[in-house]
N, C-alpha and C positions, 0 to 999 in steps of 0.2 A: 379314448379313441381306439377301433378294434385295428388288429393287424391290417385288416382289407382296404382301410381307408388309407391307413401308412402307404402301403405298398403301392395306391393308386398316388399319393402325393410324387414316392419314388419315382414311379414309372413314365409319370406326365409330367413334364415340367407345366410350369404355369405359366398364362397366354402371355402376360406381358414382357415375359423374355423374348417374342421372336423378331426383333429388332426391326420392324416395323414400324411408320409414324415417321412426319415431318423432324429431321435432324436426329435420326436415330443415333447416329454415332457420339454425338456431343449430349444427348438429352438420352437418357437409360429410360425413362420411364416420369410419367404425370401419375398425381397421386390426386385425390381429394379427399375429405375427410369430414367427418359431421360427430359435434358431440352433441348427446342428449339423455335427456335427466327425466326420471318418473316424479309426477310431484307429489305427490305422497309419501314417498321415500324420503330419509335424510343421502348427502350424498356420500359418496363410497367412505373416505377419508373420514366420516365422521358415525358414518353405519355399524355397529359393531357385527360380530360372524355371525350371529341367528339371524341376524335382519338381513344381510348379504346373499344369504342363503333363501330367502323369502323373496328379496330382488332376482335372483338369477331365475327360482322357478318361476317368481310372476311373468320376467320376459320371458323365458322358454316358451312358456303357455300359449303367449299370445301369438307369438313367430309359428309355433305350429299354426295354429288358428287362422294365419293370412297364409291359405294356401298358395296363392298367389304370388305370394314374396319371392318365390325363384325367378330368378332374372332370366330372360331371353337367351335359349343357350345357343351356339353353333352346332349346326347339323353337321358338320366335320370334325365334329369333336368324339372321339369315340367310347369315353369314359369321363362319366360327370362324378367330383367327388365333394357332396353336399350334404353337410349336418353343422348343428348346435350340441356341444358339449361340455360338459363340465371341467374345467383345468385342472381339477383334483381327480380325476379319471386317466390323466396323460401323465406317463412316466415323465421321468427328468431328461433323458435323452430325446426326447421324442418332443415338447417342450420347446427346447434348443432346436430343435429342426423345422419348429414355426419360426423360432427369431429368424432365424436364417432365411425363410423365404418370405420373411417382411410382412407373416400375416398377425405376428404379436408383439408388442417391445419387447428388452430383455427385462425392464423393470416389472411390467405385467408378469412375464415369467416367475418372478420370484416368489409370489405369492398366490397360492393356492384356492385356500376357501373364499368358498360366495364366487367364484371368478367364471367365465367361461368363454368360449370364442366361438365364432362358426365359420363357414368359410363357402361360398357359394361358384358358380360360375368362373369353373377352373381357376379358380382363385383372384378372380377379378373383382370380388365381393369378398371385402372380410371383414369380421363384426370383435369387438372385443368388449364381453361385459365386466360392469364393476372396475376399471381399472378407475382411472382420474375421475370420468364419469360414468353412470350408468349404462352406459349406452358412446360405443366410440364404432360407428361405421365406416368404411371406408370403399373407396375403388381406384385402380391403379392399370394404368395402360401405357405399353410402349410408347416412344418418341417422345413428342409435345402435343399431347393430346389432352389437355387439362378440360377445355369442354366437354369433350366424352368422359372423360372422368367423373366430372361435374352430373352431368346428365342420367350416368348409369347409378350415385350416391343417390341421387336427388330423386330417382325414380324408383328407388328401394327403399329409402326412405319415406317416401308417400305413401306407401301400403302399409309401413310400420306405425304410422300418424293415425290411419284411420284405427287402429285397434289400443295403441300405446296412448296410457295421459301422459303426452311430456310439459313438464314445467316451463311455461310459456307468459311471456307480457307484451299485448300490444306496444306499450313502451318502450321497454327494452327488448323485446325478443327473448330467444333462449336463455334459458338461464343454464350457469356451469359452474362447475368446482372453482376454476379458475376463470379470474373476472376477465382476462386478455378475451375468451372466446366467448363471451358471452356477446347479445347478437342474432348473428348468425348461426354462431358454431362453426361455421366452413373454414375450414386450415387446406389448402391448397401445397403441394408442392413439387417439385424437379426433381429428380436426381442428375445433376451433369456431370461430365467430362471436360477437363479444361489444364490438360497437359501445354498448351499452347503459355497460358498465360502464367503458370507454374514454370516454366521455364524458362520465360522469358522476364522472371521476375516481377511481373506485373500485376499479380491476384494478390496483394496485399492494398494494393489501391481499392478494386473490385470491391474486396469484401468488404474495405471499409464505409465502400459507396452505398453499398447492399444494407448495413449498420446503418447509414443515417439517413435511409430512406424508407426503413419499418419491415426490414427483413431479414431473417434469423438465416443464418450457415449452419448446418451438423456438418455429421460424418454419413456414412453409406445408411447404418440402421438407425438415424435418427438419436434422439437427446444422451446426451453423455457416450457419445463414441467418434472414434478419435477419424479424421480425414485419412484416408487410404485410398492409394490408385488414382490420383488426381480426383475423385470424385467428393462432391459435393453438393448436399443437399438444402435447395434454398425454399425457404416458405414464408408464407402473409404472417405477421406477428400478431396484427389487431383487427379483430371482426367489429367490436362492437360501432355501431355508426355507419357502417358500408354495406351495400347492396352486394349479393352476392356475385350478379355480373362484374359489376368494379370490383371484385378481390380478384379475381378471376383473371381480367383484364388488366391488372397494374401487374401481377407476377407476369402473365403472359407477353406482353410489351417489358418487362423486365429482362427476363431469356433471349428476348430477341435482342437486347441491346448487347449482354453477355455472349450471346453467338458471334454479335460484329467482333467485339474485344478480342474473341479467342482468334477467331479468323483473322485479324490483323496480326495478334501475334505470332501466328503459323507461318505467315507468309514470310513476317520479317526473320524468323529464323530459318526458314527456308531461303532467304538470301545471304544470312548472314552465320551460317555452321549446316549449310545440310550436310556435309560429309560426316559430321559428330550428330547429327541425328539420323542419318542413313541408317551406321553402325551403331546405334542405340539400337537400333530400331528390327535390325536383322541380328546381332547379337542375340537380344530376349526371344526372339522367334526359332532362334537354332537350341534356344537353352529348353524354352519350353518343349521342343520338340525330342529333346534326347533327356535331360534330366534325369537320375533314377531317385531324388532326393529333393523335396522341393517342399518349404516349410509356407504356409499360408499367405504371410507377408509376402514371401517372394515371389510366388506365385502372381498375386494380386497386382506389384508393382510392377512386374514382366509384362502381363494380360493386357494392363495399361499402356506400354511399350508398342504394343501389336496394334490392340487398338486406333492408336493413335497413326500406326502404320498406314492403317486401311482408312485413317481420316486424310492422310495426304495424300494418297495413291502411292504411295513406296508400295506397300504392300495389298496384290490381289484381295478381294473377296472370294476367287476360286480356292487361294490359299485353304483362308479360314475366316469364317463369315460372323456374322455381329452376333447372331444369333446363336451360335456355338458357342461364343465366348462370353456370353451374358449366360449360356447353363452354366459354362464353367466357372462361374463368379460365386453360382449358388453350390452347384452340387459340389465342389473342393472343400468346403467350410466341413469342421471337425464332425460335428453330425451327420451330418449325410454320409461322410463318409462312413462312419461305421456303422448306417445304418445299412449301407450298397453293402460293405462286407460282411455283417452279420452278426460281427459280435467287437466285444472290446478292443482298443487297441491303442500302443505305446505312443510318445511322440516319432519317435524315428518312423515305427509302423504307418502312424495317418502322414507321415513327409513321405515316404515310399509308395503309400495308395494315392497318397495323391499325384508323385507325377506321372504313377503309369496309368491311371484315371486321365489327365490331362493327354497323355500319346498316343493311348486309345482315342481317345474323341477329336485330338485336335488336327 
């Protein structure tokens, strides 16, 4: 990836932070997602590196080929930052600065050849080849906007259709690495906010209801990362058999029940400790505001604090607004940071850039 695109990833955040969208504060961001497989090909997992490498340029080929594939951009958008590259082209820092803005796993991260990503429409479009499947696209939009989500995958995906052979059966549908998504392909999901019911003791029920009604919990960047900042990321487990409206529609009617849950529990601890959540709550905001040391975690579980400030009205939106603090969710993570200053740097160093990063902006 050349400097110039970096530097446009730096300088623009990406649309789905500007907190925006039905229940911004408790819902981060709608995701949807599509896996798909060339049938000709074996799949990734079982492809060795000459083949992978045969896979990556057959899709390249064809993505140029549907000129068409650029999504509908915003005429307020000032800088469009849009290509397909190889992941054996992008340093290892740099790499780490996709995980971090959620347009590649970290497991994808790890390995190199045959691999590659693209990244469309301010980042509202992101494509990852070779990892589980061939072919893993995605769209991702503030609030709870999983329709549009839905709509802008589905509609990038159809120009990839008419040029891509994907591995398909009347019968079954898609076919996948993994038999969970076969089907549809469509994995759907949330990231929330739900300090209310974390504190109130009561997200251990939640999750479990979430468990036995066909719906997977992570953490912030999806599989194998740990819950931080009250957020949590909830998705559909099982395509095969369901209509993609119904996957759509049970998370969607899922969220909304989790909005009540969290909302009840706000209220009841707003009856029963607001003065220990006041000062939770103005505490983090005075810490975040002076800090000259502020290590990742802390940061994150403070932001949370605020957040959750400006969910009950303690704290203005003139303060600091949702949208400032969903940058600051991404841009504080160890990458960016050193990539804003330029060159390496210690842990004390990235705890010091990060909180005058954080006083600067906040």
């Amino acid at each position: 990836m050349g400097s110039e695109k970096l530097r446009i990833l730096l300088e623009n955040p990406p649309k789905w932070i500007d907190g925006r969208g039905e229940f911004s504060e408790m819902v981060l961001s709608s995701r949807a997602r599509f896996a798909r497989n060339i049938r000709q090909f074996s799949f990734p997992n079982r492809a060795k590196e000459n083949e992978l490498e045969e896979i990556l340029d057959f899709i390249k080929s064809h993505i140029n080929k549907v000129q068409s594939a650029k999504c509908p951009t915003d005429p307020a958008d000032k800088v469009q930052s849009e290509f397909v590259t190889p992941l054996s082209e992008i340093s290892p820092i740099d790499k780490e600065l996709l995980v971090e803005r959620r347009l590649i796993s970290r497991e994808f991260s790890r390995k190199t050849r045959g691999r590659g990503v693209g990244i469309w429409d301010s980042e509202n479009i992101g494509l990852m080849i070779n990892g589980e499947d061939h072919i893993r696209i995605h769209s991702i939009y503030s609030g709870l906007n999983l329709e549009l989500a839905y709509e802008k995958v589905s509609e990038f995906d159809d120009k990839f259709s008419k040029s891509l052979p994907y591995a398909f059966s009347p019968r079954f549908g898609y076919f996948t690495a993994c038999p969970i998504n076969t089907g549809t392909g469509l994995r759907v999901s949330v990231l929330v906010h739900l300090p209310g019911l974390v504190h109130s003791g009561k997200i251990k029920k939640v999750l479990e209801m979430l468990s036995k009604t066909g719906f997977m919990v992570k953490g912030f960047y999806g599989d194998g990362t740990m819950v931080e900042g009250n957020f949590f990321q909830i998705s559909n487990q099982i395509t095969l058999g369901k209509k993609e409206e119904e996957i759509i529609n049970e998370l969607h009617e899922t969220v909304l029940q989790i909005i009540e849950y969290e909302n009840n529990a706000r209220e009841f601890l707003l009856s029963n400790a607001r003065a220990q959540l006041e000062d939770k709550i103005w505490r983090a905001y005075s810490i975040l505001k002076n800090a000259r040391l502020l290590s990742n975690e802390e940061f994150v579980s403070l932001s949370s604090a605020v957040r959750f400030g400006i969910g009950l009205g303690i704290l203005k939106s003139s303060k600091v607004s949702l949208r400032n603090l969903n940058k600051l969710l991404i841009f504080t993570q160890p990458a960016h940071l050193q990539k804003i200053t330029g060159k390496s740097i210690d842990p004390i160093g990235k705890d010091a850039r990060r909180a005058l990063y954080v006083r600067e902006n906040l």
